[in-house]
PLY file of the C-alpha trace (Angstrom):
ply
format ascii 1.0
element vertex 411
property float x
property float y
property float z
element edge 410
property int vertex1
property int vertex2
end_header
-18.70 -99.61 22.70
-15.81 -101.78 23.82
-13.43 -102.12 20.90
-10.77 -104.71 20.37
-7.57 -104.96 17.50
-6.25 -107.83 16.28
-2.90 -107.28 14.39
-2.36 -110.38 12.15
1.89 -111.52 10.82
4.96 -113.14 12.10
6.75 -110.18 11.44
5.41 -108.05 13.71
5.99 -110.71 16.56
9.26 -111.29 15.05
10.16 -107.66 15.44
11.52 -106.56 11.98
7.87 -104.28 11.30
7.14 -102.01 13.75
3.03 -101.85 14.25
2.24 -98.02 14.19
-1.13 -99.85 13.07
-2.31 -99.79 16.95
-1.40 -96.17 17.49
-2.96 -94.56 14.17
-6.55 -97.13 14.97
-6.38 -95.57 17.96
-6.62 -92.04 17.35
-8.95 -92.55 14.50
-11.58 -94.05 17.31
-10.69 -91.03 19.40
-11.98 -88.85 17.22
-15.42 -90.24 17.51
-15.20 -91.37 21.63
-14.34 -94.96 21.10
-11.18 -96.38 22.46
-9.18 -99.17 22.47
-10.00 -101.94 25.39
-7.71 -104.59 24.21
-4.95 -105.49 21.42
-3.62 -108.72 20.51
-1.07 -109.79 17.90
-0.98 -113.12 16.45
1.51 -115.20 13.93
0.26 -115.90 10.43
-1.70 -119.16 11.79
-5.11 -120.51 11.41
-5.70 -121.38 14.75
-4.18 -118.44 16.44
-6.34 -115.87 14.28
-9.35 -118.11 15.05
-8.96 -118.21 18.58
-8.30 -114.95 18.68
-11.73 -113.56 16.96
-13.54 -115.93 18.82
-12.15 -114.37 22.09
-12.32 -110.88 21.12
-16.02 -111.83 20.30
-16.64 -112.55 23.27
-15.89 -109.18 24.94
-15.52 -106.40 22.20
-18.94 -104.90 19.61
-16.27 -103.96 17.50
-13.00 -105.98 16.24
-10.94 -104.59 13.90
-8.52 -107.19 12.53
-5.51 -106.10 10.19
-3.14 -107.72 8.09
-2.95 -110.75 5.87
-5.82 -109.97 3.42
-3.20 -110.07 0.26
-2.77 -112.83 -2.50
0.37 -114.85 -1.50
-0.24 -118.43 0.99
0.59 -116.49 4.51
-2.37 -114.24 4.05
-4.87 -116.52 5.67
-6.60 -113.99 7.88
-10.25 -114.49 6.00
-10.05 -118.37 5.72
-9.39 -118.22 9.11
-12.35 -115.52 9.99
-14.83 -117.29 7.98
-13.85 -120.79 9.84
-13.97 -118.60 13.52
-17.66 -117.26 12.50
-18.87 -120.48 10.49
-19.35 -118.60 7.47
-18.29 -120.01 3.75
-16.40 -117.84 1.80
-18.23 -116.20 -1.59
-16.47 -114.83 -4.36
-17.39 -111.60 -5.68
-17.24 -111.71 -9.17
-17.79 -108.19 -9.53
-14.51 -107.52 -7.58
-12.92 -109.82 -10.06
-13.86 -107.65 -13.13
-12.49 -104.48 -11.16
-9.27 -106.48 -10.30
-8.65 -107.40 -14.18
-9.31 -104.11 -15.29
-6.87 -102.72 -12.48
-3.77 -104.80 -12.86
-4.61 -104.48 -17.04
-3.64 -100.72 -16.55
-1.15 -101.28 -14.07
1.26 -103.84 -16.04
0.68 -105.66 -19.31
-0.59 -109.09 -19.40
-2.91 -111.34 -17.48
-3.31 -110.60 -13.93
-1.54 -113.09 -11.92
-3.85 -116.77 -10.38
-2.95 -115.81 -6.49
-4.99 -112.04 -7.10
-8.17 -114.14 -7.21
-7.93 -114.71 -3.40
-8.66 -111.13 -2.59
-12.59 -110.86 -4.25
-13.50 -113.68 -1.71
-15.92 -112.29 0.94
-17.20 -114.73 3.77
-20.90 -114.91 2.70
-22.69 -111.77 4.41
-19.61 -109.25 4.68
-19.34 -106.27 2.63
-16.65 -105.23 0.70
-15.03 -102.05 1.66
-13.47 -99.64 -1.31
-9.51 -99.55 -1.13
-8.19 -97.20 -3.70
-4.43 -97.67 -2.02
-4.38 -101.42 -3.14
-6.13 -104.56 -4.36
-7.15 -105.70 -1.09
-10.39 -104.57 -0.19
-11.45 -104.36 3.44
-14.10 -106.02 4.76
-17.61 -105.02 7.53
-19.23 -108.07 8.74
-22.00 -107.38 10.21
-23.75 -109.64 13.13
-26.12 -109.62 16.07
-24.60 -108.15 18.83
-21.14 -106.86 17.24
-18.68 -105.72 13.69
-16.10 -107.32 12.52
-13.54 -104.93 10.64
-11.25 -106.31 8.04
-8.47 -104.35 6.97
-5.00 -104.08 5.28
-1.78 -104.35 7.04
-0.10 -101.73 5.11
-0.33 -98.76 7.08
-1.27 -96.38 4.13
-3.82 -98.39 2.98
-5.77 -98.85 6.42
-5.29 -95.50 7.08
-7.37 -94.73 4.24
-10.30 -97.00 4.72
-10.11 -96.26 8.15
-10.69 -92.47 7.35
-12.72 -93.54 3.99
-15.23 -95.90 5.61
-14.70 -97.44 8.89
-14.95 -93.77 10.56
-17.98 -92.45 8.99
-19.97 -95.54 9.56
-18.81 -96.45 13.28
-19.81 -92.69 13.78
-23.29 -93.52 13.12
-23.25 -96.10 15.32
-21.86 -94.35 18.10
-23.12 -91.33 20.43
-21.42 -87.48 19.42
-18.65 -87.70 22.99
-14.92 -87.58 21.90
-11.73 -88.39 23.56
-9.45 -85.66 23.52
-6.22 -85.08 24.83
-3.85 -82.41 26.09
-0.05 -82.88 26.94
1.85 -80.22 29.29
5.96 -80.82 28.37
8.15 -80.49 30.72
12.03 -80.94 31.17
14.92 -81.28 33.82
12.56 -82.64 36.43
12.72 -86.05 37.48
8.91 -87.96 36.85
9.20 -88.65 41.12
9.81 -85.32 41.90
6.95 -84.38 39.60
4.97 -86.50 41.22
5.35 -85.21 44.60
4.63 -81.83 43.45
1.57 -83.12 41.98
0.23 -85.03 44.95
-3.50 -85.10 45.07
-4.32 -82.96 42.16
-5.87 -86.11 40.28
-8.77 -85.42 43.13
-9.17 -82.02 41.82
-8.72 -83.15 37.64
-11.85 -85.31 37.52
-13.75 -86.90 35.62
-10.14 -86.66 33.43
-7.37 -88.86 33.76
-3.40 -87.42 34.24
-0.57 -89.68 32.96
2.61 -88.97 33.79
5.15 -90.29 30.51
8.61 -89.56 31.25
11.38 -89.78 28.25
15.20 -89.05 27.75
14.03 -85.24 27.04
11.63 -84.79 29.90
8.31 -85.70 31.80
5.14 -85.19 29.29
1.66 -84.86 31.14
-1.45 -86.47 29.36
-4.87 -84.66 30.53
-7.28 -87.14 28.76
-11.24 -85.86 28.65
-13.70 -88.56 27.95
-17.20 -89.50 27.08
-18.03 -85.51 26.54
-19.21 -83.69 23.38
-16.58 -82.08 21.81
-16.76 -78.55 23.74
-17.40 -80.17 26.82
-14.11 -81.71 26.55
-12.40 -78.72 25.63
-13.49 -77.01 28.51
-12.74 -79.56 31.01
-8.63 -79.49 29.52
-8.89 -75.88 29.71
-9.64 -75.95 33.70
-7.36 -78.88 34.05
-4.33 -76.97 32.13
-4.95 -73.84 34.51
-4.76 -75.90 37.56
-1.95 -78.02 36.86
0.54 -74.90 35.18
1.09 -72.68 37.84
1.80 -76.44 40.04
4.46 -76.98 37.00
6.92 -73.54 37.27
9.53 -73.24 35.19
10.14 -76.73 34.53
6.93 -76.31 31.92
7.14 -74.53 28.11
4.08 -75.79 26.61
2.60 -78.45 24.23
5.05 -78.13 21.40
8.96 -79.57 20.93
11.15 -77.50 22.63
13.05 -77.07 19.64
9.89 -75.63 18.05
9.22 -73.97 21.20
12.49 -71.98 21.18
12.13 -71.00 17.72
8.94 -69.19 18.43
10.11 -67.21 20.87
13.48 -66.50 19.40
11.37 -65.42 16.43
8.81 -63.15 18.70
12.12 -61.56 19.70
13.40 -61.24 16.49
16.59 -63.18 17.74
19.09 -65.42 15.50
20.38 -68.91 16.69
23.42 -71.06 15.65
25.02 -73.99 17.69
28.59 -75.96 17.97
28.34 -79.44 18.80
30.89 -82.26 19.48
29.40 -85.46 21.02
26.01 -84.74 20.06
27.27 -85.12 16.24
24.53 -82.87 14.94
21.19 -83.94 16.63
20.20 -80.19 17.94
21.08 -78.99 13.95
18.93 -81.41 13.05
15.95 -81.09 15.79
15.95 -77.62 14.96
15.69 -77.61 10.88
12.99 -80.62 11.52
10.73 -77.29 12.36
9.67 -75.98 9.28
9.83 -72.26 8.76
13.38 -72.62 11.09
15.61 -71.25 8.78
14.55 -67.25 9.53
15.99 -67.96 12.96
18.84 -70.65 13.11
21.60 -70.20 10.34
23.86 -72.89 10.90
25.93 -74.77 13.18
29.08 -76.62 13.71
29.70 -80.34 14.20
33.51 -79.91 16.10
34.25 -83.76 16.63
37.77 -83.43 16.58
39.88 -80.99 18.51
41.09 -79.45 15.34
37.60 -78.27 13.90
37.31 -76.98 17.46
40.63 -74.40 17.29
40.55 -73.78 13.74
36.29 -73.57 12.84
35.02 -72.22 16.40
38.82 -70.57 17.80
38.98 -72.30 20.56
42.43 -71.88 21.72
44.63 -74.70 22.28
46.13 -73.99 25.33
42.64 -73.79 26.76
41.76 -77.35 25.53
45.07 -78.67 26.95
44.69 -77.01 30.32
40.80 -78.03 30.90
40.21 -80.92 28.22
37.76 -80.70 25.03
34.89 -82.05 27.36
35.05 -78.63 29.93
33.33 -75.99 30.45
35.12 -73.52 29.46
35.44 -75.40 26.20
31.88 -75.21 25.98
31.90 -71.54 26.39
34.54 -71.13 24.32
32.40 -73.00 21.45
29.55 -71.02 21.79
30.74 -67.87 21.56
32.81 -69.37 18.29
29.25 -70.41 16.36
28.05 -66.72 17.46
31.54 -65.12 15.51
31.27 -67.84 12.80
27.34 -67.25 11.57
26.65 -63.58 13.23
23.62 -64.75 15.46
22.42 -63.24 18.75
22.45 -66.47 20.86
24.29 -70.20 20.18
24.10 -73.46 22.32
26.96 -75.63 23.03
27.71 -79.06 23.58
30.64 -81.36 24.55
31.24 -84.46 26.60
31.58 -88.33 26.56
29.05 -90.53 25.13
30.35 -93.70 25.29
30.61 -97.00 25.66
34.45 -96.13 25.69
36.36 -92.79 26.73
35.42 -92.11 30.19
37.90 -91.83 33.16
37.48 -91.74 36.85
37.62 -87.61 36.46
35.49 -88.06 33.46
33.52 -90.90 33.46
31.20 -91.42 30.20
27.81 -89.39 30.86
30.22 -86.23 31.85
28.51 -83.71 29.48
29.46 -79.79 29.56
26.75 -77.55 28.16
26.95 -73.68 27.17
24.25 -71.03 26.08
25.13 -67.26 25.19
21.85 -64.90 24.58
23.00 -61.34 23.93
26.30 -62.17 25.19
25.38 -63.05 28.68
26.57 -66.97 29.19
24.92 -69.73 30.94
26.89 -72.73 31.37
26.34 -76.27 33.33
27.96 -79.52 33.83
25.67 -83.22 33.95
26.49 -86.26 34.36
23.80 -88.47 32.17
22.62 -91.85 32.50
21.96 -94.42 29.80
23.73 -95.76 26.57
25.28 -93.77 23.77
22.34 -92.52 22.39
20.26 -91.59 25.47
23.44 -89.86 26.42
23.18 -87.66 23.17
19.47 -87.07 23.29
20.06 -85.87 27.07
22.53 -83.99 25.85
20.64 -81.91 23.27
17.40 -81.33 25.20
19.69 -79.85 28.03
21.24 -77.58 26.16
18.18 -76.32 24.37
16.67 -75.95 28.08
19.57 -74.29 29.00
18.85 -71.54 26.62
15.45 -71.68 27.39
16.30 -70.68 31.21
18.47 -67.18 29.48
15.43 -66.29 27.53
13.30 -66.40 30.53
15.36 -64.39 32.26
16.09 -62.15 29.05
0 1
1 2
2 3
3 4
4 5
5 6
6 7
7 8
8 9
9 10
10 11
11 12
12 13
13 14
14 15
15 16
16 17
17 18
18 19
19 20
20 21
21 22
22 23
23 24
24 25
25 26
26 27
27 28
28 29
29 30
30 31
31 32
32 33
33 34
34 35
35 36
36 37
37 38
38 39
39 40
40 41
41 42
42 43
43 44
44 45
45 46
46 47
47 48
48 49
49 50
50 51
51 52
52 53
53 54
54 55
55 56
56 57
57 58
58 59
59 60
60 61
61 62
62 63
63 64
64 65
65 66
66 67
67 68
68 69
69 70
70 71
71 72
72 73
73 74
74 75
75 76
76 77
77 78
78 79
79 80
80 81
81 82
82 83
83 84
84 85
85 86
86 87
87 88
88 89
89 90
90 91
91 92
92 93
93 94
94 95
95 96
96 97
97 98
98 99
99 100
100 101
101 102
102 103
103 104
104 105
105 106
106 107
107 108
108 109
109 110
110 111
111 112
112 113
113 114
114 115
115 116
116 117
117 118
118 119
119 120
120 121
121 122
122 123
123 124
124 125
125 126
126 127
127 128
128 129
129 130
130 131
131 132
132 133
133 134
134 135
135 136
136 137
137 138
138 139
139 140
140 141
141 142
142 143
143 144
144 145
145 146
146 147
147 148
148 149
149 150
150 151
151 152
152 153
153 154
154 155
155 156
156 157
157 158
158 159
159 160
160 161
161 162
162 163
163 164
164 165
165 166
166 167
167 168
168 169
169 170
170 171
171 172
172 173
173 174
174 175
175 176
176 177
177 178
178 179
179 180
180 181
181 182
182 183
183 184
184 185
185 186
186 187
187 188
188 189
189 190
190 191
191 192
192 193
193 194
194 195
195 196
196 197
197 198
198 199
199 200
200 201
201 202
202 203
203 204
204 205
205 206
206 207
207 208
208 209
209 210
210 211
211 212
212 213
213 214
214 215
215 216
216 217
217 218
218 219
219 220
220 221
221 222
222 223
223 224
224 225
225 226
226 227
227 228
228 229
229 230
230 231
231 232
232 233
233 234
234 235
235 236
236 237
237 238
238 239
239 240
240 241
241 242
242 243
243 244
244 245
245 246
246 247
247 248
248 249
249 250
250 251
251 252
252 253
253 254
254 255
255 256
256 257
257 258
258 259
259 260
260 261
261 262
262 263
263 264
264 265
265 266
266 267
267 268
268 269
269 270
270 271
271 272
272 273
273 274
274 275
275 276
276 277
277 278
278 279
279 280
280 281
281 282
282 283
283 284
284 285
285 286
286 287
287 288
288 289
289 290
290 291
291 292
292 293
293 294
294 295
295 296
296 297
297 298
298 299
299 300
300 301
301 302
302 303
303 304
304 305
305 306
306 307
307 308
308 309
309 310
310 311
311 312
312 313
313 314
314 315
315 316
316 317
317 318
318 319
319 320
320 321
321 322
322 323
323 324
324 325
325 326
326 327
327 328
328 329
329 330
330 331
331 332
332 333
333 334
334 335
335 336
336 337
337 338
338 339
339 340
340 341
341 342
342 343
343 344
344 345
345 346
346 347
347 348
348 349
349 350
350 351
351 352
352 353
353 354
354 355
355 356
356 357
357 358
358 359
359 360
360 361
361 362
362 363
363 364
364 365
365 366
366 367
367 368
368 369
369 370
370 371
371 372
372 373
373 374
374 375
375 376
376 377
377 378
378 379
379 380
380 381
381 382
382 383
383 384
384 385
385 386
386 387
387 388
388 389
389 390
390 391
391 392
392 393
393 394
394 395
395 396
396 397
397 398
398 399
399 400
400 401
401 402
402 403
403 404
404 405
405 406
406 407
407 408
408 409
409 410
């Protein structure tokens, strides 16, 4: 079944929501091998939303419209439904005895003129239960094709998506799936990738490889479609033991890398700390996102200034005068600091210039000195990273988590 969203409000267009709608509809479908053909967002206007269902009808057996089914004048998205598909609007009185009796044990006194809005069905839908809110959703059912009304707040669709729009599209469709599998990997370049992937597409199919590079490395989606569930699973599991050995070291699994080295830190009974200066904290904080971290890192150091840096992680000062605080030996020096300061078995390291200001023609912004120490062996490395302040950083940290990575392989 082709499927098509319609995303309804001017501030999605205008940028200040963010529509995780699209993503979360998405993988809903997947679970029950319908996907996605087409999404469209439209401003709060009657003849936008009209032209837009009238399109999507032309195309799509299922349209799933969200957004602007609440009380207040910009929520016109059933007017302008009913006016696309010729339909009258009805109100459901029933809904209107439910809606009193909510808002009477929400707040005191009567419920407010504007609530009335949401009990009006166009004549023929079918009001969908919404336990989240007071905004029901709505199934329209025609000919040749369902139309899908739903909430715009994310909590609330996800619920009659999961509630009602699931189960009864299930029925509908056929028992394939679309499942996915991604293969991370970092400090290869999504070309170079590429050319060591030549032609292996040829020997993936019927699935599909995307390659979707980021600031902490290239991820690879193997995507099975239009197969039961275990025939899915077993196409990913031939496609994953072609395309590994083709990956080398530059792969480490399906995880975070964070998460990653935590599990094999863990298998090794190992503890972890770090010392960080122009990362300001991020691989603390990607680290003790894990949950269950604690039992292997205990702690790092944010060493912004050069003072934290001599008196916190005993970095001499004649060191930082003779190299600079963005060095390697700095680095070093750093690492092997958080090691003395919280009594762990390895530490990372970072230091270097973020920008937009700081850099020199020796150093320009980008320069970025890394250090790992695993059992007191050192690894160290120097990059010079692309991007604005915050790639910079986010470079930064996955680097020096990878650089670890490359000691425990070897460990």
């Amino acid at each position: 079944m082709d499927v098509e969203l319609v995303s309804v409000g001017n501030e999605l267009l205008l940028g200040h929501t963010v529509n995780t709608n699209v993503a979360e509809i998405a993988q809903f479908l997947s679970e029950i091998g319908l996907a996605i053909s087409r999404s469209v967002t439209v401003r709060d206007d009657h003849g936008a939303i009209r032209g837009a269902v009238r399109d999507a009808l032309d195309r799509a057996e299922v349209i799933i419209i969200t957004g602007g089914l609440g009380p207040t004048r910009d929520d016109i998205t059933k007017v302008a439904v009913a006016e696309a598909l010729d339909l009258p609007l009805i109100r459901d009185e029933q809904y209107v005895v439910e809606l009193r009796e909510r808002f009477g044990k929400i707040r005191p006194g009567p419920m407010p003129a504007s609530n009335l809005s949401q009990a009006d069905v166009p004549k023929g839908g079918e009001r969908l239960l919404n336990p989240l809110g007071s905004a029901p959703g709505i199934w329209i059912q025609m000919l040749n094709a369902v139309l899908i009304m739903l909430p715009g707040v994310p909590r609330e669709m996800r619920g009659l998506m999961s509630n009602e729009v699931v189960p009864r599209l299930r029925n509908r469709a056929d028992d394939s799936v679309i499942l996915s599998r991604t293969l991370k990997t970092t400090g290869v370049a999504e070309s170079a990738l590429a050319d060591v992937l030549s032609g292996v597409e040829e020997r993936l199919e019927p699935l599909s490889l995307a390659f979707l590079p980021s600031v902490e490395g290239v991820d690879l989606r193997i995507t099975a479609s239009h197969m039961t569930k275990d025939e899915a699973a077993a196409k990913l599991d031939e496609a994953t033991a072609i395309l590994r050995p083709m990956l080398g070291s530059w792969y480490y699994g399906s995880e975070d890398l964070a998460e990653h080295l935590l599990n094999v830190l863990r298998e090794k009974r190992l503890t972890l700390s770090c010392a960080e200066s122009c990362t300001g904290g991020l691989i603390g904080q990607r680290l003790t996102s894990i949950p269950g971290s604690s039992d292997v890192f205990l702690g790092g150091v944010v060493a912004y200034s050069n003072e934290v840096k001599e008196r916190v992680l005993q970095v001499s000062r004649s060191m930082i005068e003779e190299h600079g605080a963005v060095s390697t030996p700095v680095a070093e020096a750093m690492a092997r600091g958080a090691i003395t300061c919280f009594g762990t078995d390895a530490a990372v390291s970072v230091t270097g210039i973020a920008g937009p200001g700081g850099g020199t023609t020796e150093k320009p912004v980008g320069t970025v000195h890394m250090a790992a120490i695993l059992r007191g062996k050192a690894a160290c490395e120097s990059r010079l990273f692309p991007g604005d302040r915050i790639d910079i950083r986010n470079r930064s940290a996955q680097a020096a988590l990878d650089l670890l990575r490359g000691l425990l392989l070897k460990d």
